[in-house]
DSSP file (Angstrom, degrees, kcal/mol; ACC not computed):
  #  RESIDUE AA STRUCTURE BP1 BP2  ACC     N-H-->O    O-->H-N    N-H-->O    O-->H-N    TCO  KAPPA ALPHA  PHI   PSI    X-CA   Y-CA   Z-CA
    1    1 A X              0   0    0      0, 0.0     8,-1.7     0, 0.0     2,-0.5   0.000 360.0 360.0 360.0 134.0   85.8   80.3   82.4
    2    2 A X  E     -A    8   0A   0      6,-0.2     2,-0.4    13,-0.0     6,-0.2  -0.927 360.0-117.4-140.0 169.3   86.5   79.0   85.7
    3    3 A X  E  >  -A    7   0A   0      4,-2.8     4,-0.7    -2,-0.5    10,-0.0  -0.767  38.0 -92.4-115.8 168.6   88.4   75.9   87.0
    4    4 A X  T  4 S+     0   0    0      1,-0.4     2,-0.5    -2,-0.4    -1,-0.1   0.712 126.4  53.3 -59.3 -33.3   87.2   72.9   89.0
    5    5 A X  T  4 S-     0   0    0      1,-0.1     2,-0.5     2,-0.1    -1,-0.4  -0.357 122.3-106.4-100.2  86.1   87.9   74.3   92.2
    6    6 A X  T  4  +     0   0    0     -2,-0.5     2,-0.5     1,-0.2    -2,-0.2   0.339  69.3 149.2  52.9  25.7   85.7   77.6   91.2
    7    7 A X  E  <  -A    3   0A   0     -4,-0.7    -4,-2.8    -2,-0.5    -1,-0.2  -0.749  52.8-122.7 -43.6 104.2   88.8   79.6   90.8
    8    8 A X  E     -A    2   0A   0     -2,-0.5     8,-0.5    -6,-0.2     2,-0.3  -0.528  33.7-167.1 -57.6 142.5   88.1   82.2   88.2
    9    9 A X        -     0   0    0     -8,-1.7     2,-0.2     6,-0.2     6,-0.2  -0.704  16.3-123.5-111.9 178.8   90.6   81.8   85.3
   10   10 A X    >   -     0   0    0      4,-0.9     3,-1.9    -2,-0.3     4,-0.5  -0.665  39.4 -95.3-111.8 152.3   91.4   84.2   82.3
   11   11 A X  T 3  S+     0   0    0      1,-0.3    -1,-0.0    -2,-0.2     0, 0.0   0.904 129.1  58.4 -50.9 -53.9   91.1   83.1   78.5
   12   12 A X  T 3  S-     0   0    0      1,-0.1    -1,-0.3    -3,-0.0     3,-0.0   0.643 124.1-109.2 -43.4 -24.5   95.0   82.5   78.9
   13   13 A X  S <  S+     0   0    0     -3,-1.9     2,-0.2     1,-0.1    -2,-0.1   0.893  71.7 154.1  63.5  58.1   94.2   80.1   81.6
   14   14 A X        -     0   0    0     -4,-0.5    -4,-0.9    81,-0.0     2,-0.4  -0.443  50.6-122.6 -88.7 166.3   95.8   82.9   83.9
   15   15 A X        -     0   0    0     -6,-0.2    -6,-0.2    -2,-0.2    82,-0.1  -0.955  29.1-142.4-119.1 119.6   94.4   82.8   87.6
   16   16 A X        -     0   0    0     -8,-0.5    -6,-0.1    -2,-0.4    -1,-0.0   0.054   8.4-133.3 -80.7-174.9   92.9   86.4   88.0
   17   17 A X    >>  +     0   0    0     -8,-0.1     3,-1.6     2,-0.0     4,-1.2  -0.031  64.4 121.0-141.8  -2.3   93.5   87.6   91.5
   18   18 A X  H 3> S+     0   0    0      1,-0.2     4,-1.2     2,-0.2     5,-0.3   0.957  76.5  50.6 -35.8 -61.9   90.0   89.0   92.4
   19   19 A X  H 34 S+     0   0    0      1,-0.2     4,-0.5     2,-0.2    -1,-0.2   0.588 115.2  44.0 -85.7   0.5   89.4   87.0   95.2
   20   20 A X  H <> S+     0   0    0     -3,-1.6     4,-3.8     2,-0.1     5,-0.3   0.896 111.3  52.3 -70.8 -66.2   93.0   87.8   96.7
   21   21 A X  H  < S+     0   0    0     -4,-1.2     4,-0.4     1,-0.2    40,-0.2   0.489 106.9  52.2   2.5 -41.9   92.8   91.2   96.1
   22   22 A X  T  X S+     0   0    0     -4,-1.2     4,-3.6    -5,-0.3    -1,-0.2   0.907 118.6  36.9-100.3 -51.9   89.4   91.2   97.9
   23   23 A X  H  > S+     0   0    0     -4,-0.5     4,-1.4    -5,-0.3    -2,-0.2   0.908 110.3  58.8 -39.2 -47.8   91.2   89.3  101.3
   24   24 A X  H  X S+     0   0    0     -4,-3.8     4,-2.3     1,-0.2     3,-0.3   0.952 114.0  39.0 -69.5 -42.6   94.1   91.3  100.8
   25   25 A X  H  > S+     0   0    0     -4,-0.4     4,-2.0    -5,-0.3    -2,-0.2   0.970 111.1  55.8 -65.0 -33.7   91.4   94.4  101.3
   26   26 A X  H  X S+     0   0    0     -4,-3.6     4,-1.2     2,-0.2    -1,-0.2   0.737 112.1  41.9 -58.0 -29.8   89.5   92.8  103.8
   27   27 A X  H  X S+     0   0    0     -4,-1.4     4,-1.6    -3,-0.3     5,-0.3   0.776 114.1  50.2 -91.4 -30.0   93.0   92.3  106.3
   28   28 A X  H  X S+     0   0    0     -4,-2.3     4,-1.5    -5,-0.2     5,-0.3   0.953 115.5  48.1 -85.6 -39.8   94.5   96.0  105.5
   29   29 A X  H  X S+     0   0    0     -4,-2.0     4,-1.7     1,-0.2    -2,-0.2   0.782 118.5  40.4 -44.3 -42.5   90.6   97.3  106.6
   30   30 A X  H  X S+     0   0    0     -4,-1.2     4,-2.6     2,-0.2    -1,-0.2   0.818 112.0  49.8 -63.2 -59.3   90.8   95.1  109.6
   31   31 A X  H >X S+     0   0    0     -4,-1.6     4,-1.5    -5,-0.2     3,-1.1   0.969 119.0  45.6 -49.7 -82.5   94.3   95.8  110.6
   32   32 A X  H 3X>S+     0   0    0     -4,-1.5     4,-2.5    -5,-0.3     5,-1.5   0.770 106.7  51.1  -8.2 -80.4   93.3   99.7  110.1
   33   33 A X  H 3<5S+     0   0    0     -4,-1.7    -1,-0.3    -5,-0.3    -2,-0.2   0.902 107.6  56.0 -44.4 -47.1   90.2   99.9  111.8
   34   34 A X  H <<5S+     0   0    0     -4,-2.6    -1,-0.2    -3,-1.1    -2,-0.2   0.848 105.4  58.1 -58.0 -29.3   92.2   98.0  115.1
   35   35 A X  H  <5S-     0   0    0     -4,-1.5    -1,-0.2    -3,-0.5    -2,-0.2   0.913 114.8-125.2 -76.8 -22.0   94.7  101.0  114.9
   36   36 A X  T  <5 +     0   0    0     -4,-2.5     2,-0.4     1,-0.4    -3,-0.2   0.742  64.3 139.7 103.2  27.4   91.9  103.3  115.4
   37   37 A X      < -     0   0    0     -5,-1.5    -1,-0.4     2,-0.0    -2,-0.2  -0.964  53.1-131.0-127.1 129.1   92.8  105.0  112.4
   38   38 A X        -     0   0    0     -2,-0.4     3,-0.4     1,-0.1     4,-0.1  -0.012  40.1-103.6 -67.6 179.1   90.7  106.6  109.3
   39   39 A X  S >> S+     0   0    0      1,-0.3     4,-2.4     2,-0.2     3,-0.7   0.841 128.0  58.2 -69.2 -43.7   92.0  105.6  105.1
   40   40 A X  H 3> S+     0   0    0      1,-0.3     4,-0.5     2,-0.2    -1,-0.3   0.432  99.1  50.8 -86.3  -0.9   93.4  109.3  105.5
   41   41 A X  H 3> S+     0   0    0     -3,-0.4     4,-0.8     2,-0.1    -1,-0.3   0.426 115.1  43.1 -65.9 -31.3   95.4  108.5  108.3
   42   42 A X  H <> S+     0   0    0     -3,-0.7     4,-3.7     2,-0.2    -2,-0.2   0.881 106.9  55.4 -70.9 -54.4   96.9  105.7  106.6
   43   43 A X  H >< S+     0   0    0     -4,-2.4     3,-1.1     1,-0.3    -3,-0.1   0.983 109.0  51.1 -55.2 -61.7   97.5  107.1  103.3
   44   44 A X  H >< S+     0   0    0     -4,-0.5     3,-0.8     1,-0.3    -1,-0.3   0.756 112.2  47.8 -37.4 -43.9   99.5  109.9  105.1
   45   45 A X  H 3< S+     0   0    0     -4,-0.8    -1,-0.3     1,-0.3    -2,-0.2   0.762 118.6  38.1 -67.0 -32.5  101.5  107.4  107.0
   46   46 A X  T << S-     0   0    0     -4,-3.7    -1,-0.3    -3,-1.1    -2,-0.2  -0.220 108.9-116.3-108.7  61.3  102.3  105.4  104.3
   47   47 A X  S <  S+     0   0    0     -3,-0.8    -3,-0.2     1,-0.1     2,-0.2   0.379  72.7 113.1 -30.0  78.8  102.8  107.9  101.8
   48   48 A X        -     0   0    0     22,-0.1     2,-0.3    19,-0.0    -1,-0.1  -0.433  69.2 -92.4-121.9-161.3  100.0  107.0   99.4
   49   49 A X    >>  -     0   0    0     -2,-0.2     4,-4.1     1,-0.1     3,-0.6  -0.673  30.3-118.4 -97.3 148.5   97.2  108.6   98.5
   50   50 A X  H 3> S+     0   0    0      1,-0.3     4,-1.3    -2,-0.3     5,-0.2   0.984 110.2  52.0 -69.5 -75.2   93.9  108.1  100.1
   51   51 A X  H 3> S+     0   0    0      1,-0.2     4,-0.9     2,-0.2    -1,-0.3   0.428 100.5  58.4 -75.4  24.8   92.1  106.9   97.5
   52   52 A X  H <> S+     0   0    0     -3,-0.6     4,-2.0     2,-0.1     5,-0.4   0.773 108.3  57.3 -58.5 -56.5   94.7  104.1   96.6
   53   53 A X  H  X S+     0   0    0     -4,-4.1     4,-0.8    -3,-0.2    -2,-0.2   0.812 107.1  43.7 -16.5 -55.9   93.6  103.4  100.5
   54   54 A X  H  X S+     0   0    0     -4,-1.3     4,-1.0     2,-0.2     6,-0.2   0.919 116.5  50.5 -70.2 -58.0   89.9  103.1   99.5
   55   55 A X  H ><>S+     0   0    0     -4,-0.9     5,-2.4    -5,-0.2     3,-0.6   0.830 111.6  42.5 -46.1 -45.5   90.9  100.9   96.4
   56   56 A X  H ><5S+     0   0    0     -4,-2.0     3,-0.9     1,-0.3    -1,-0.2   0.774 111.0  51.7 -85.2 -19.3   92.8   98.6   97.9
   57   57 A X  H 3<5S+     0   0    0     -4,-0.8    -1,-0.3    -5,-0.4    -2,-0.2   0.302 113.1  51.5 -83.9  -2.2   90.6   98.0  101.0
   58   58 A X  T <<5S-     0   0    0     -4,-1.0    -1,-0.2    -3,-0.6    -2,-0.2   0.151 116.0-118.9-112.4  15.6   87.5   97.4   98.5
   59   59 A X  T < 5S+     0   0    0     -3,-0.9    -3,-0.2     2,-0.2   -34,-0.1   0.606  77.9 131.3  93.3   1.5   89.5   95.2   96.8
   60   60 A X  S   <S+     0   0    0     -5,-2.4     2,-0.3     1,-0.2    -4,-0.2   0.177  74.9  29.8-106.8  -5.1   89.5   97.1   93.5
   61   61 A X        -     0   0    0     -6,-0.6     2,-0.6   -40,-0.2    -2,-0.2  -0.815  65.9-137.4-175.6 127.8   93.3   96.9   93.2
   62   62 A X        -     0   0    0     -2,-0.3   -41,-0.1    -3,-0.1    -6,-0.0  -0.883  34.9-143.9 -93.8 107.1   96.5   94.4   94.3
   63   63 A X        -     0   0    0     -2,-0.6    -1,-0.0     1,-0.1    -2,-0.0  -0.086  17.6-106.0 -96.2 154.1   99.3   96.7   95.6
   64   64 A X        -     0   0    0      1,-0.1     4,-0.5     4,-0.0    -1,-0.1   0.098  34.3 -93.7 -73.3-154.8  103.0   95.9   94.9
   65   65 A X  S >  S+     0   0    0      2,-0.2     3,-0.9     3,-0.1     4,-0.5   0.916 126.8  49.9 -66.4 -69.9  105.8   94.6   97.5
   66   66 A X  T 3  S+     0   0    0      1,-0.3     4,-0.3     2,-0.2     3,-0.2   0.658 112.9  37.6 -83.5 -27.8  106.8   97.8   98.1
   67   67 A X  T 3> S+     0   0    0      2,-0.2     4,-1.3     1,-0.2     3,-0.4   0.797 115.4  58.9 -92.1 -34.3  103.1   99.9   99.0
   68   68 A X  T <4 S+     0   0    0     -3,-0.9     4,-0.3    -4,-0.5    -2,-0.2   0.501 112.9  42.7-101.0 -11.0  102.0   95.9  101.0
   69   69 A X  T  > S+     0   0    0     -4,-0.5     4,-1.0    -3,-0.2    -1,-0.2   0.608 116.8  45.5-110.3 -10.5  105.7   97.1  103.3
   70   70 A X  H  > S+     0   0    0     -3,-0.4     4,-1.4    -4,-0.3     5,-0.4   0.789 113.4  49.3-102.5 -35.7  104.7  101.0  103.6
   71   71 A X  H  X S+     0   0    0     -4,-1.3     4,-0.9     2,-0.2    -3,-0.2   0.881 110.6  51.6 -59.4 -53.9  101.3   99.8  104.6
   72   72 A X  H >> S+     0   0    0     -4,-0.3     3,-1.1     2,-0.2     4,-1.0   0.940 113.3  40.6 -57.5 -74.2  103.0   97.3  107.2
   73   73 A X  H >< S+     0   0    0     -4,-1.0     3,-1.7     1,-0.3    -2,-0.2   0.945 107.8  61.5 -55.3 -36.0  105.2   99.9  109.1
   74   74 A X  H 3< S+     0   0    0     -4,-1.4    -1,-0.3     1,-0.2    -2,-0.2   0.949 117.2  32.4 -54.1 -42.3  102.5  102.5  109.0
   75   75 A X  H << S-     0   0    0     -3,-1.1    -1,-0.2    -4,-0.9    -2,-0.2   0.501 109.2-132.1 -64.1 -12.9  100.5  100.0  111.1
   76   76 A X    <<  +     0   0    0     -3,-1.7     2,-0.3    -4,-1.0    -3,-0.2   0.953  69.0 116.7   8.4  91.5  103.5   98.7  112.7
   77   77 A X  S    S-     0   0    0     -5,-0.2     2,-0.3    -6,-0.0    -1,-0.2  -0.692  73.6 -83.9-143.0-169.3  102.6   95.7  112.1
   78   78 A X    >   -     0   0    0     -2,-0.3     3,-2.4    -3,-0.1     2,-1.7  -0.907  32.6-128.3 -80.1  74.6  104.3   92.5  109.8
   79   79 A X  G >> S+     0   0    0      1,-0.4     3,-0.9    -2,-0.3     4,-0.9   0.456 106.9  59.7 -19.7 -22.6  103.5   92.5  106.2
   80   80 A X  G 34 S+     0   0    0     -2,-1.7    -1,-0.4     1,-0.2   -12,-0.0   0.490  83.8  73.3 -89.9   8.8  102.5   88.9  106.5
   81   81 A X  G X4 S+     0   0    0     -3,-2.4     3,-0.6     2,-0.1    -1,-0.2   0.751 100.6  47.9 -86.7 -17.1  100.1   89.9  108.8
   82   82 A X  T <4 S+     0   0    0     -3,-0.9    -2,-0.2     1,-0.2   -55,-0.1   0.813 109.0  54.6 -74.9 -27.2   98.2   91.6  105.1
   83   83 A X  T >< S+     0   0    0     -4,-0.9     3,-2.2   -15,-0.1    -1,-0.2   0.443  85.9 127.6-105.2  28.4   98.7   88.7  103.5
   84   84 A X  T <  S+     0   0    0     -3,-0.6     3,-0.1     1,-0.2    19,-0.1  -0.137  75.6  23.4 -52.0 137.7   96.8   86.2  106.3
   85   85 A X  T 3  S+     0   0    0      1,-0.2    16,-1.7    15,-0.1     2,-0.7   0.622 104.7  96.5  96.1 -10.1   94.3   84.0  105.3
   86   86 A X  E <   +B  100   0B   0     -3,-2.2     2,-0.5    14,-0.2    -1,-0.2  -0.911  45.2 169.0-137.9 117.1   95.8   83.9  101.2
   87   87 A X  E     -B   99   0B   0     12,-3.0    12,-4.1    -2,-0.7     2,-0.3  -0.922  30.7-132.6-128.7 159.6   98.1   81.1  100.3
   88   88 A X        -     0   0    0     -2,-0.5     2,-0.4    10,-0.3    10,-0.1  -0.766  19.5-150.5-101.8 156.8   99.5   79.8   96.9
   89   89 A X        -     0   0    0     -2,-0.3     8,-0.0     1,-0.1    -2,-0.0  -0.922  14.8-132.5-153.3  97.8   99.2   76.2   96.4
   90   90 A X        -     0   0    0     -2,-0.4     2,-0.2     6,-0.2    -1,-0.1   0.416  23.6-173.4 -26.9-178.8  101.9   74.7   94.2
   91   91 A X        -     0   0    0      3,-0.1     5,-0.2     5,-0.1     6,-0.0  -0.574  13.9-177.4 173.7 128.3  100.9   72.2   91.2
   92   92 A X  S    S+     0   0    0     -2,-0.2     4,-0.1     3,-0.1     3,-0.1   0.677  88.0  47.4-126.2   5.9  103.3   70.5   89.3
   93   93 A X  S    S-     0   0    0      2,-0.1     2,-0.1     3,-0.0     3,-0.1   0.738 128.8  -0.8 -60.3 -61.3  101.0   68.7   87.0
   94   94 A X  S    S-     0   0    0      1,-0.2     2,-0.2     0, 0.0    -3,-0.1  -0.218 104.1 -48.0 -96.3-142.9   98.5   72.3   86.1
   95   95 A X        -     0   0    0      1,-0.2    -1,-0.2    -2,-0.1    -2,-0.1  -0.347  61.1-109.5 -88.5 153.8   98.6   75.6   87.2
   96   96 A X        -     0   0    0     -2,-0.2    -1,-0.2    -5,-0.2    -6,-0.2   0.526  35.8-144.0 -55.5-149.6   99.0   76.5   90.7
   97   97 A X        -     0   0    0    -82,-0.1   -10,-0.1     2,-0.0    -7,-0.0  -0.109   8.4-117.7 176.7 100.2   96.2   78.0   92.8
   98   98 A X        -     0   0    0    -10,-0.1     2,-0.4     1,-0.1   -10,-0.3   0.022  17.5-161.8 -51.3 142.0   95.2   80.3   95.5
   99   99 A X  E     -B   87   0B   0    -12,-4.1   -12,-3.0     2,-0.0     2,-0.7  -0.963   4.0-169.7-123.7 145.6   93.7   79.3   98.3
  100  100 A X  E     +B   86   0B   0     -2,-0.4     2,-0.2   -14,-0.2   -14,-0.2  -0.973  13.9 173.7-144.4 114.4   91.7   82.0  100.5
  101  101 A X        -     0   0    0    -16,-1.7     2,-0.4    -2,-0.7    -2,-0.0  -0.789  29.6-112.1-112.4 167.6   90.5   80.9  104.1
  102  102 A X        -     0   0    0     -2,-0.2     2,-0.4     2,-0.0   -17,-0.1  -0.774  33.9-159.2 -85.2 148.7   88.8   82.9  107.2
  103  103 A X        -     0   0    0     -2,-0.4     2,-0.9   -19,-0.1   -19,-0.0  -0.937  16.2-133.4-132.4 114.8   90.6   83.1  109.6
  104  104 A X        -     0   0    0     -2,-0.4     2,-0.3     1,-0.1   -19,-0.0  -0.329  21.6-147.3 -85.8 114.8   89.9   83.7  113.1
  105  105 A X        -     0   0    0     -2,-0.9     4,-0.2     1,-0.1     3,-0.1  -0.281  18.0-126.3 -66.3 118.2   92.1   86.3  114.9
  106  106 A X    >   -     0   0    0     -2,-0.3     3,-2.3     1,-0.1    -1,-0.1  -0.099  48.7 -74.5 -60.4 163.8   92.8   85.8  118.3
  107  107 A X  T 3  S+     0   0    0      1,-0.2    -1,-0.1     2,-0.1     0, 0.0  -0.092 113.9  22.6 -40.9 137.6   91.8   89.0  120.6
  108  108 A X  T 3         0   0    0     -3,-0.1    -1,-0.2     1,-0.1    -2,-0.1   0.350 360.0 360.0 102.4 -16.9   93.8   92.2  120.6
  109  109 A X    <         0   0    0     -3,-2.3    -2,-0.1    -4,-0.2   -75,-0.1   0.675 360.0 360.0-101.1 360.0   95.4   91.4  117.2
């Protein structure tokens, strides 16, 4: 089932989170790669496990509050800098809706 703007929904008329999930991996991959640091470099810093690393950077899993802030300071970076690029978009007639843009990073970041 999907809804008009090509949002996947759920039988519940839930909005699945794949295509967050897949951003949210694409930004911690990005971030990473700019520290100059492997998934086993990470994990260690934020004291996960490496393949939670892998998972969430392919997008294969949406990490809580608390792993998206161990994930920031291991990067030293801002936790809203993972969630660039992914916004919720209120509705007070339906359901809400994410919306997931590219976004172009200036140099250095």
């Amino acid at each position: 089932m999907e809804r008009a703007s090509g949002a996947p929904v759920s039988s519940g008329g839930r909005v699945r989170s794949e295509e967050v999930a897949d951003k949210l991996g694409q930004n911690v991959t990005r971030c990473r790669r700019r520290a100059c640091i492997s998934q086993e470099e990470l994990a260690a810093l934020s004291s996960l496990h490496r393949t939670a690393i892998g998972k969430i950077e392919e997008g294969a899993r949406l990490p809580r509050v608390d792993t998206l802030v161990k994930l920031a300071g291991a990067l030293s970076i801002s936790p809203a800098e993972l969630l660039e690029g992914i916004q919720w978009t209120p509705c007070t007639r339906s359901k809400g809706g994410f919306t997931i843009s590219e976004r172009v990073f200036p140099p250095g970041r």
